[in-house]
N, C-alpha and C positions, 0 to 999 in steps of 0.2 A: 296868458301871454304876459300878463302884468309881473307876474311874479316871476317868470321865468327871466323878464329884463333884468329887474331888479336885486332877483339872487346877487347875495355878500357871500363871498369866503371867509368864514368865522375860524376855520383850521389855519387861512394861513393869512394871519390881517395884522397889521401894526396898532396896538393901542397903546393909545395914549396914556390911559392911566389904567389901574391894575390894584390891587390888593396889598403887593406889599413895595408898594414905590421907594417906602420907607429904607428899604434894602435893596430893590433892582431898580436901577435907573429906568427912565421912561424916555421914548416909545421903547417898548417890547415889539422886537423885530418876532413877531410868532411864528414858525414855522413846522404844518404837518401837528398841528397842536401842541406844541411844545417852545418852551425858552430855558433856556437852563444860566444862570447868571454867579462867576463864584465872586464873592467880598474879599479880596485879597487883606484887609486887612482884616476886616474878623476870621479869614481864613476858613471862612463856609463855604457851601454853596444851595444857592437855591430854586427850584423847581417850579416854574410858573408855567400851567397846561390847562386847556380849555377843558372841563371836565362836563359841559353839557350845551348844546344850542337845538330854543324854542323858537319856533317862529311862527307867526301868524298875521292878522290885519285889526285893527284898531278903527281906521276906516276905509270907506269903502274907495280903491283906488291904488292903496297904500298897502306896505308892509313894515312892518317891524320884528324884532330879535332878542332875544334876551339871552347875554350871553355869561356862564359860570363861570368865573376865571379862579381858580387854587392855585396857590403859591404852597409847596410845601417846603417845613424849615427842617433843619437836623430833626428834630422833635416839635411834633404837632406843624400848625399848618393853619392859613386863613384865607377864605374863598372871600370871592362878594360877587352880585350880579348887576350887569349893567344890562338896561336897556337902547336897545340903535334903534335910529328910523331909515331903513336899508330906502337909499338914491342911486340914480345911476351913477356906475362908476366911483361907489362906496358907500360909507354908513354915517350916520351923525349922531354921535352920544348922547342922549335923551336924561339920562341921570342912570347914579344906583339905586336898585331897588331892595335890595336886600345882600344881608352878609352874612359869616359864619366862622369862628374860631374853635380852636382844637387842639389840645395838647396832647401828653402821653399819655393822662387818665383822665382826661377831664374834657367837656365841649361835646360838639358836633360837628362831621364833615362836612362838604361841601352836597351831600344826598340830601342833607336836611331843609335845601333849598327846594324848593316845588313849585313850578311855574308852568301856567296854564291860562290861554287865549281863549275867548270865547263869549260870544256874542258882541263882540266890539268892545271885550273890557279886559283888560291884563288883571290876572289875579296871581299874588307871590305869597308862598306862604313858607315861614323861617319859624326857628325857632324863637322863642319869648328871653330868655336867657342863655346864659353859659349853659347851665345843666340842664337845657331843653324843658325844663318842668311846663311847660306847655307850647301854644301856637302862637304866632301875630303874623294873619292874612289881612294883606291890602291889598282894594280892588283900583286899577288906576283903568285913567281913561285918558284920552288922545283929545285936547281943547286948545284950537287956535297953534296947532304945531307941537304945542308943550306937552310933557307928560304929568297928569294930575291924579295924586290922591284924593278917591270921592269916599273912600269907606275904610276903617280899619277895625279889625274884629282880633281880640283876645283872648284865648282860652287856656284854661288850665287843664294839665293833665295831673289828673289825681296821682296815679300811683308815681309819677316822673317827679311833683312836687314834694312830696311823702320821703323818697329816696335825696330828692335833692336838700331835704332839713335833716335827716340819718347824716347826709353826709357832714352838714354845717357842724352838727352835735361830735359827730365823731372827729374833725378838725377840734374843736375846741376841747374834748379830751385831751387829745393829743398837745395839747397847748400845755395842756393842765397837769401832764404828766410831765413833760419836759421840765416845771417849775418846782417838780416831786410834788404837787398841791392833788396828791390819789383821792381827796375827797371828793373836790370839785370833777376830778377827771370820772368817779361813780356817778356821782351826780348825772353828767351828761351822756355817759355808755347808759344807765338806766333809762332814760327819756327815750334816748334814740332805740332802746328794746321794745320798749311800750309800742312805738312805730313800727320797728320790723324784728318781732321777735325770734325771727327763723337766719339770722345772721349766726353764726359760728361763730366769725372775725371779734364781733361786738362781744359775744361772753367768754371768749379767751382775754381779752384786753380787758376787761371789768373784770374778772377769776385772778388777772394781774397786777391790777391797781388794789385788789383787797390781799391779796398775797403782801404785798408792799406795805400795806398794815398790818399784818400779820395774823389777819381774821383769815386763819387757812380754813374752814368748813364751808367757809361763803365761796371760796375760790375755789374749793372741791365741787361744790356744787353749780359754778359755773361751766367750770371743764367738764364736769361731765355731761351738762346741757349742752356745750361742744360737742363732746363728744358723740353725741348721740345724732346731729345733724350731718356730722363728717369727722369720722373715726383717722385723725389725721396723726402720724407719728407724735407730731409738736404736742397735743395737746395730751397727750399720755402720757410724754416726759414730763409736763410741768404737773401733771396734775401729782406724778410720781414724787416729785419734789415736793409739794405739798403735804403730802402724808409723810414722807419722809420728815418733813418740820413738826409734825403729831406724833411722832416716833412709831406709828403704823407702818414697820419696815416690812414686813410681808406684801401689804399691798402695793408698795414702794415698790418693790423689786419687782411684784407684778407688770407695774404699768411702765418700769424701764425696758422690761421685758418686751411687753410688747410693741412699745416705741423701736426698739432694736430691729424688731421681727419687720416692720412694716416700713424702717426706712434702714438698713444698713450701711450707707455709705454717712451717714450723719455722725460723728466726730462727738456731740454732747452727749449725746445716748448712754454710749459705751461710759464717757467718762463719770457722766453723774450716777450708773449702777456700782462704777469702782469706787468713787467716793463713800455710798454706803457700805460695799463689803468692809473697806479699811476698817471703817466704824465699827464695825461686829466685830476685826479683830481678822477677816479671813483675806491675808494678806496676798498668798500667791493668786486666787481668785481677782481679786482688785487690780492687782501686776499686770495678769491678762486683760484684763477690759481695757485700762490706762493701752497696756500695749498695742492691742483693737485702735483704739480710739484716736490716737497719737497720728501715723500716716492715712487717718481719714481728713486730720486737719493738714495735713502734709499736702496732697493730690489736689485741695482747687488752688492751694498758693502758689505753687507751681504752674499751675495753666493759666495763672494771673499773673507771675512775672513773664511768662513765654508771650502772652498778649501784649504788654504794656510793652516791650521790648521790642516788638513790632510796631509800634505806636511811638513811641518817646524812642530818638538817638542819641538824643543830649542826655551824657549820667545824671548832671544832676536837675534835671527835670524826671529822669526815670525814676531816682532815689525817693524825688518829692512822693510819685505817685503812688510808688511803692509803700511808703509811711502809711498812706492811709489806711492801707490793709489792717483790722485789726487782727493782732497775732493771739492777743491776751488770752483766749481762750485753749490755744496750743500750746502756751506755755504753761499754762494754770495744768495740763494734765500732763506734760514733762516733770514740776516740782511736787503732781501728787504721787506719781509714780516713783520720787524721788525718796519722801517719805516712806515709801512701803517697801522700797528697797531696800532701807535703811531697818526695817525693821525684821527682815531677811537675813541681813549680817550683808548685802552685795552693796561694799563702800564705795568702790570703785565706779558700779552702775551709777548710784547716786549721785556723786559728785557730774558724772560726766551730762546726764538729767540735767541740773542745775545749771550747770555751763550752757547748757543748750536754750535753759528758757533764758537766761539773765542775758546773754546774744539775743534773743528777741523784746524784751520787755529789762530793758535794766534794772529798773528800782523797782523788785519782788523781793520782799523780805523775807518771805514765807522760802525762798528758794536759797537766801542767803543763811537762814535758818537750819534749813537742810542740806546746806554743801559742810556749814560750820561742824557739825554734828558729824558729818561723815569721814571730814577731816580730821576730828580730834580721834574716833575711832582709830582711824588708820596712822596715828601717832603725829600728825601735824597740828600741833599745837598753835604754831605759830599763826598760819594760817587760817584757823577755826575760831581765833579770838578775834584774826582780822574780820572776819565773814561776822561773828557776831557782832560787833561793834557796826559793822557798815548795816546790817541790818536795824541795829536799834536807833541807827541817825532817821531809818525814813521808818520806823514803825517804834517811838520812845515803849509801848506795852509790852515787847519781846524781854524775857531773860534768859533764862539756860536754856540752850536748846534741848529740845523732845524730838520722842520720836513721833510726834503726831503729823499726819497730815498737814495738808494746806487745805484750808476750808472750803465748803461746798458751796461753785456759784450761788449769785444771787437769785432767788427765788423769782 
């Protein structure tokens, strides 16, 4: 009878405070479990819904509530729980008892909350940190009206702890590589294998940071310990690349090969097998892979202006966004294509190549190199000293041009 009085509507109740006050004003008019609040000037909007309500008695006579409240943002999200002491004709905030943050990769939702009544003692149990690498359950109890912490117990989860130090190690790679410092960044891809040797991710990234050194049998030997956990296109192109720097071009072409076969729509594949035939010499072979490879990098830029165009109306906020795109690698197989054209005798293809990367990536020497060359061919002199000359302003090592290629990405 008691509880039937004192039933609260937690779906549709005004609170006072909430999770992210910081960004939805308070009271949150709730309704049907939901608020939805947008920031006119951050120009968001955000999502506050009751994601769980426990109830039970603390004493005898009484009831109490403990209610989830999740806010979610554009990306990730932070819950917290509040405790009520349900009265008639409403509820009285008792405290929070626990909370929970969440990003795009990172945290726990608001499940990670676990709240359980029983024997007259509220028990909440969250996670210990961000990465959850273990528990912290507090048991409260109900003294003199108050809500009171009698007990707090922490536990670790081994294998959650384990993965949340992989993770620290592999951020500080990543630090260490950003600074080109490939020692420090083996250093800690090593640590973090010792931990979890059955990562992939870890020994492509350590196969890359020794690449970067140019110890290519350590990085062969890491792609293929990739390899061998998850036969992924990526890791057959670099490993190809590799042996391709040991001048092992049979096996090079192999594992272009097979990067090709298992991802096709991938744009570097194609280009980096063209790169080597150039190098052998088998020109029209190269043409076609360049030519393969070219409109695979053509197809997502496209579906990335058709988006942002929907997205941004102001040009030059669309231009900004646009810039970011990197192109360099669409270009880089315009100018090598350019090259092999040129050693074809097709001046005209080449020149028109070169046009198209130097529209994307201005200052490629390597493409001014090969427009220059294709010009003088086809009797413009004038023009082909100018191309050399603007090449040798950003790259002083250039002199006559060649028919050689434009070098093979970086490893």
């Amino acid at each position: 009878m008691i509880a039937a009085l004192l039933a609260v509507d937690f779906m549709n109740f005004t609170y006072r405070t909430h999770p992210c006050s910081g960004n939805v004003p308070v009271p949150a008019i709730v309704r049907k479990g939901s608020f939805t609040y947008v920031d006119q000037k951050m120009g968001q909007g955000f999502d506050l819904h009751v994601f769980k309500v426990t109830e039970g008695s603390l004493r005898a006579g009484t009831r109490q509530a403990v209610v989830v409240l999740a806010c979610d943002f554009p990306i990730g999200g932070t819950a917290e729980a509040y405790a009520f002491d349900e009265r008639t004709g409403g509820a009285v905030l008792l405290g929070r008892v626990a909370g929970a943050d969440w990003g795009g990769d990172w945290g726990s939702g608001p499940s990670s909350i676990r709240v359980q009544f029983a024997n007259r003692r509220l028990r909440v149990e969250q996670c210990s940190d961000t990465q959850c690498s273990g528990t912290k359950r507090t048991t409260y109890a109900l003294t003199g009206g108050k809500l009171v912490a009698v007990a707090t117990v922490t536990r670790a989860d081994p294998a959650k702890a384990r993965q949340a130090r992989v993770d620290q190690l592999e951020g500080r790679a990543y630090d260490a590589t950003e600074k080109h410092d490939y020692a420090g960044a083996i250093v800690a891809y090593t640590e973090a294998l010792h931990l979890d040797p059955h990562q992939p991710g870890l020994l492509f990234e350590r196969g890359a940071a020794y690449a970067e050194q140019r110890r290519f049998d350590a990085a062969i030997a890491d792609y293929t310990a990739a390899i061998r956990l998850r036969p992924d296109a990526l890791y057959f192109d670099v490993r190809g690349r590799a042996y391709a720097a040991k001048h092992q071009d049979a096996r090079a072409m192999g594992d272009y090969g097979e990067a090709i076969r298992r991802d096709p729509q991938e744009g570097d594949y194609p280009a980096d097998r063209g790169n080597l035939e150039e190098d052998h010499g088998d020109h029209q072979r190269a043409i076609d892979d360049y030519s393969r490879a070219i409109p695979l990098f053509a197809v997502p830029y496209a579906k990335h202006v058709e988006v942002m165009k929907s997205i941004y109306h102001d040009p030059a906020k669309l231009r900004s966004e646009l810039a970011t795109w990197d192109l360099r690698p669409w270009a880089d197989a315009l100018q090598s294509r350019a090259f092999a054209y040129n050693q074809v005798g097709r001046f005209a293809d080449a020149i028109a190549d070169c046009d198209a990367a130097l529209a994307m990536v201005p200052r490629l020497p390597l493409a001014l190199t090969a427009r220059a060359l294709a010009k003088y061919r086809t009797g413009d002199r004038a023009g082909a000293a100018a191309d050399l000359a603007a090449a040798k302003r950003l790259d002083a090592r250039l002199r006559t041009p060649t028919t050689k290629r434009a070098a093979s990405p970086g490893l």
